[in-house]
C-alpha positions as CSV (number, residue, x, y, z in Angstrom):
1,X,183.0,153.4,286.2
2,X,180.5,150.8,285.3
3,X,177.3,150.4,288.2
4,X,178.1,146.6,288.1
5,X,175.1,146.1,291.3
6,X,172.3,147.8,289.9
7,X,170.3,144.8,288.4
8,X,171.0,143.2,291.4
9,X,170.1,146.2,293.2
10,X,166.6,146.6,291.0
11,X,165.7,143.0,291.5
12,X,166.7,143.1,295.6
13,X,164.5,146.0,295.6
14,X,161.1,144.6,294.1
15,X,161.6,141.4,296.6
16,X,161.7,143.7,299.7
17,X,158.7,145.9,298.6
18,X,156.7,142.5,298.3
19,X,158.2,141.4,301.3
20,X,157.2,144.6,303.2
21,X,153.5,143.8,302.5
22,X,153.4,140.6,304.6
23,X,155.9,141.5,306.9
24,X,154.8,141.6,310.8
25,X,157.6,144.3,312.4
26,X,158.2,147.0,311.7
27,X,154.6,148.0,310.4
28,X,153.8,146.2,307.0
29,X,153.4,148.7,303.8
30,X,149.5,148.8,303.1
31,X,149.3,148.7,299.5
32,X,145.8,149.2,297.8
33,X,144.8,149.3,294.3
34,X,142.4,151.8,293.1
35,X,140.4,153.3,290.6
36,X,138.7,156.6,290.4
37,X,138.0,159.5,287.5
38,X,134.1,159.4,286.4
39,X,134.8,162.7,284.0
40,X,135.2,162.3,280.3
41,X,139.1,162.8,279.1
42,X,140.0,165.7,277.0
43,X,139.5,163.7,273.5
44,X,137.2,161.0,274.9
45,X,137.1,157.9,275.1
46,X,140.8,158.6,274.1
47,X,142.6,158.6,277.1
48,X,144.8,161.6,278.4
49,X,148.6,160.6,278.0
50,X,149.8,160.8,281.8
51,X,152.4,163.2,282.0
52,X,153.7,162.2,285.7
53,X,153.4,165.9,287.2
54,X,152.5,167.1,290.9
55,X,149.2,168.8,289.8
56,X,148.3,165.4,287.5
57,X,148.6,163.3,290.9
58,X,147.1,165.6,292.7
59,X,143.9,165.8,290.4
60,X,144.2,161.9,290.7
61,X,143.9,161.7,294.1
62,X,141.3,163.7,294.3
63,X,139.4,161.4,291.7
64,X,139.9,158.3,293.4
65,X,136.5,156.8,294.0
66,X,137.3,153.3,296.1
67,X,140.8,151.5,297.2
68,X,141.1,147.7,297.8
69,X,144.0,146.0,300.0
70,X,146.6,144.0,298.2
71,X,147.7,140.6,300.0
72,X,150.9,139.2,299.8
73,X,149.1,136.6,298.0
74,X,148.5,138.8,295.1
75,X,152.1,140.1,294.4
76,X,154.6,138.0,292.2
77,X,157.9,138.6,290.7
78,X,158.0,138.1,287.5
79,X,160.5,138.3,284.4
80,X,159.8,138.7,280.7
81,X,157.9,135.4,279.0
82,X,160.1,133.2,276.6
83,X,158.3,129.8,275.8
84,X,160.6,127.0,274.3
85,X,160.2,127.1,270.5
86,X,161.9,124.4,268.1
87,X,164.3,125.7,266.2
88,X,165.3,128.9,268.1
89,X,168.4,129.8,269.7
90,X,168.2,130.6,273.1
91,X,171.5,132.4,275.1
92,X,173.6,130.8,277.3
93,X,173.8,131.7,280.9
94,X,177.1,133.5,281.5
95,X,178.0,135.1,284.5
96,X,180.7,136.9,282.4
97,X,178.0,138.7,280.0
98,X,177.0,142.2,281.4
99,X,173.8,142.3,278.9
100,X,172.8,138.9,280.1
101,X,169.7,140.2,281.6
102,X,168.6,141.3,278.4
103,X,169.1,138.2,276.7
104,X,166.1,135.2,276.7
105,X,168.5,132.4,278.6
106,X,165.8,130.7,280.5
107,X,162.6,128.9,278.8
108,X,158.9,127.8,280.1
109,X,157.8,124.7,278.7
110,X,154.0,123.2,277.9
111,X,154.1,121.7,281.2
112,X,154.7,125.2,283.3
113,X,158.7,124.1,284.3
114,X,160.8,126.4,283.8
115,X,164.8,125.9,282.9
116,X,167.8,128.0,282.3
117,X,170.1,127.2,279.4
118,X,173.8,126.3,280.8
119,X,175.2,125.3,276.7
120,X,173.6,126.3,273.8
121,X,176.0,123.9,271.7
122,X,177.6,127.1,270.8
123,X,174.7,129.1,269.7
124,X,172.5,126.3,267.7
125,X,169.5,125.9,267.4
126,X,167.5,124.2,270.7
127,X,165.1,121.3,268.7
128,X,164.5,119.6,271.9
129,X,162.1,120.9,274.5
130,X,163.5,120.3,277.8
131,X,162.2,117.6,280.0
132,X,162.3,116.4,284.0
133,X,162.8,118.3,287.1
134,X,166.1,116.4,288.1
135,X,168.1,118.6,290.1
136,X,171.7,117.6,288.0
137,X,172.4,119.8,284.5
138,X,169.9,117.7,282.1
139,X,171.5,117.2,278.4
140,X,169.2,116.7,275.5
141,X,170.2,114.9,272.1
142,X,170.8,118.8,270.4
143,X,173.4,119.5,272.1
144,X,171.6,121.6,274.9
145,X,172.5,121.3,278.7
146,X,169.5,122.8,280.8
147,X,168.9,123.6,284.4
148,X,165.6,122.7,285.8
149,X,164.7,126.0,287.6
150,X,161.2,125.8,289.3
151,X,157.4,125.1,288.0
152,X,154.5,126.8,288.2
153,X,151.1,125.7,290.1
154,X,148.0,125.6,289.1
155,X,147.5,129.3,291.1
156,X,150.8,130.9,290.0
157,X,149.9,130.1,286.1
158,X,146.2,131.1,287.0
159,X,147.0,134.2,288.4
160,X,150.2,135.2,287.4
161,X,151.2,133.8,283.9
162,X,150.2,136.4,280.9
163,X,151.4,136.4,277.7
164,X,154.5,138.8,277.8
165,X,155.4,137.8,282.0
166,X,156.6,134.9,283.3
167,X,156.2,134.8,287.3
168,X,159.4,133.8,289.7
169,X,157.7,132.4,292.6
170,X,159.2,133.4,296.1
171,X,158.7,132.3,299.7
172,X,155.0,131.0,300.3
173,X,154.3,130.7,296.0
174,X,157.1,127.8,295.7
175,X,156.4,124.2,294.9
176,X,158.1,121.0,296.7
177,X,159.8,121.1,293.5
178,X,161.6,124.1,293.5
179,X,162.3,124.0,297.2
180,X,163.9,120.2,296.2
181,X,166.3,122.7,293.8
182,X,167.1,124.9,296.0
183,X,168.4,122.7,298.4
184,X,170.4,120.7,295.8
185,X,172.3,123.6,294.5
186,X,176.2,123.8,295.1
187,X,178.6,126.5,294.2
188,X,181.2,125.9,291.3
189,X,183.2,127.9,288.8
190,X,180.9,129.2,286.3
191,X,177.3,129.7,288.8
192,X,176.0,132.1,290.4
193,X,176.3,132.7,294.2
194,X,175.1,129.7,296.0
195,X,174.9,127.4,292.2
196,X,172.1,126.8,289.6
197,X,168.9,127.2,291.0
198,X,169.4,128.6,294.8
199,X,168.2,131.9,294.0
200,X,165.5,131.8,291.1
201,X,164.6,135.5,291.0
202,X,168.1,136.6,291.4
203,X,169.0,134.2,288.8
204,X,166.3,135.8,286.6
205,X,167.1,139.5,287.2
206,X,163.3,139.7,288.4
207,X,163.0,143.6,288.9
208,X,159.3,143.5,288.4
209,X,156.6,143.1,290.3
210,X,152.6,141.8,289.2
211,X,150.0,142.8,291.3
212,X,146.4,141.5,290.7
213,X,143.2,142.1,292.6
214,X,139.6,141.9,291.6
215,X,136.7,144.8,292.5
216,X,133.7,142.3,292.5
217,X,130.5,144.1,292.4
218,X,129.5,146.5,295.4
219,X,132.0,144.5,297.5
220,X,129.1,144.2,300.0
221,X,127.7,147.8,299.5
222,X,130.9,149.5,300.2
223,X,131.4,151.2,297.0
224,X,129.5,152.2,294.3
225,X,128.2,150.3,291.3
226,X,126.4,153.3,290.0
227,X,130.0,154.7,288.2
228,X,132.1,154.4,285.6
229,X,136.3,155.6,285.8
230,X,138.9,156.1,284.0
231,X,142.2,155.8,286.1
232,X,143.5,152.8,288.3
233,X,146.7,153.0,290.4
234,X,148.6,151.5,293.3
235,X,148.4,153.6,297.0
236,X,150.4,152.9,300.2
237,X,149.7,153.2,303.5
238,X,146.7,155.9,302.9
239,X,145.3,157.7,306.2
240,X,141.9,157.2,307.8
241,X,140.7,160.6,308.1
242,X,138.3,159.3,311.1
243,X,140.8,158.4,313.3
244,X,144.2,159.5,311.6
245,X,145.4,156.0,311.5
246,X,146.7,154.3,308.2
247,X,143.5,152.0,306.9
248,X,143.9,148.3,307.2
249,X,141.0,147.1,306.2
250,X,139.9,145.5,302.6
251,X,137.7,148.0,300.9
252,X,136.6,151.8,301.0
253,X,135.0,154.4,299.3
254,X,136.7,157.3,299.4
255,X,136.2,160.7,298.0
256,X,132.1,160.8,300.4
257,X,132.4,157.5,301.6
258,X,131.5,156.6,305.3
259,X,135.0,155.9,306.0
260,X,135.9,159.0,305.0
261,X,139.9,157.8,303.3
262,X,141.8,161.1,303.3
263,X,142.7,160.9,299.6
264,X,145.8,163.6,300.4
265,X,147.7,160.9,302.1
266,X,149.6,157.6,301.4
267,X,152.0,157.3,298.4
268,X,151.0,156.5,294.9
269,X,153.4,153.9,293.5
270,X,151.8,154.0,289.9
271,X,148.7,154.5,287.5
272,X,147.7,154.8,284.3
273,X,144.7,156.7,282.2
274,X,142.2,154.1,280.7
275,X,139.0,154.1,278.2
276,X,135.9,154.5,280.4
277,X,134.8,151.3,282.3
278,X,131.2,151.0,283.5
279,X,130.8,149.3,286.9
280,X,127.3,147.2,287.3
281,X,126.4,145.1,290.2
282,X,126.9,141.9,288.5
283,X,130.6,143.2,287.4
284,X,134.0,142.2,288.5
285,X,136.6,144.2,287.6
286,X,140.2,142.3,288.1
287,X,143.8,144.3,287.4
288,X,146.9,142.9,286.8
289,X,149.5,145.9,287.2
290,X,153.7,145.7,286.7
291,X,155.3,147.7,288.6
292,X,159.3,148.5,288.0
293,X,161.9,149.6,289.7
């Protein structure tokens, strides 16, 4: 029998684990990103190919040289990129069509709005770019119907936007315009749950998550600039070794730091094996990491 919940499932679960960052009660997840590994690779600079094993994690933990908190702020869902292009032929959204998810049924235009295709005018080709934020279906002269979804501010395209993701902003990261949708949207044969446009990351399948954060310098002579590494990651909820508490501050060394981060603890989410970056005082070093789930 056919799993017929788990994109919804996949795409419920990446907007709880953002949500679980900002949460108040119970206690919020404290997710950090960090980077570690100062010893050449095997084949440097070639980088090891991660193999995912106990020992390999446990050799990166023990590598880690400083972590850095992740706010809410910093954490986006976000669905694969398709730009509107003239002449292409973009799928229509079906609530009947299983693969649907795979399928490029949504568009960004040069103005950052994004829309979902309700009639592709039975698989032609779309040589009219989309246009307005109405909140009714909007038609255009090729025979296209689209539904004006959301846009993008100035952060979420700053931050967010790259060019293979397309963020889905939730909660705090929505514009008047999108909350304007929201509201508008009706159930009728043929939507989803709630109508076009109530649910934009549901909508989207959005079973991703970005997170970005920046290691600027020292970060006030907390860590040191005096390294280079190889390895960056994603940690939750790591233990102060100090006082046996889980750290909630912004930035620590670990691994001889003064706040002494008990690298055996927490849960790594993700990480990868890089070429060798060199840190410097006047260096900021800023990540941009998907996580799936």
């Amino acid at each position: 029998m056919a799993d017929i919940t788990t994109n919804s499932l996949k795409t419920f679960t990446a907007y709880s684990l953002k949500q679980s960052v900002s949460r108040i009660s119970p206690d919020p997840v404290n997710m950090f990103v960090f980077f570690g590994k100062s010893s050449n690779w095997t084949a440097e600079p070639t980088p090891d190919t991660p193999t995912g094993s106990i020992a390999e994690q446990q050799t990166l933990r023990s590598n880690i040289k400083a972590i850095k908190k992740i706010p809410t702020a910093n954490i986006a869902l976000i669905v694969p990129r398709y730009n509107w292009v003239i002449n292409s032929v973009y799928a229509r959204y079906d609530i009947t069509d299983a693969s649907l998810n795979t399928k490029n049924f949504y568009v960004m235009t040069s103005d950052y709005n994004v829309y979902k295709c309700i009639n592709n005018n039975t698989n032609g080709v779309s040589t009219i770019q989309p246009y307005g934020t109405s909140t009714s279906v909007i038609q255009t002269g090729d025979g296209y119907s689209w539904k004006f979804m959301y846009n993008l501010s100035t952060f979420m395209v700053d931050n967010f936007l790259t060019p293979e993701w397309l963020p889905v902003p939730t909660d705090e990261q929505k514009t008047n315009l999108q909350t304007v949708v929201e509201n508008a949207a009706a159930y009728a044969a043929g939507t989803p749950p709630g109508g076009h446009g109530k649910n934009a990351y549901l909508e989207f399948f959005a079973s991703r998550l970005m997170v970005v954060q920046s290691f600027n310098g020292s970060e006030s002579s907390v860590i040191s600039v005096s390294t280079s590494f190889r390895q960056i990651g994603i940690i939750t909820n790591p233990i102060l070794l100090s006082t046996g508490a889980v750290a909630t501050g912004s930035v620590y060394s670990v691994n001889g730091g003064s706040d002494n981060i008990n690298s055996t603890s927490g849960e790594v989410l993700y990480y990868e094996n890089r070429e060798v970056i060199s840190r410097s005082s006047s260096q900021s070093e800023t990540f941009k990491l998907v996580l799936s789930v």
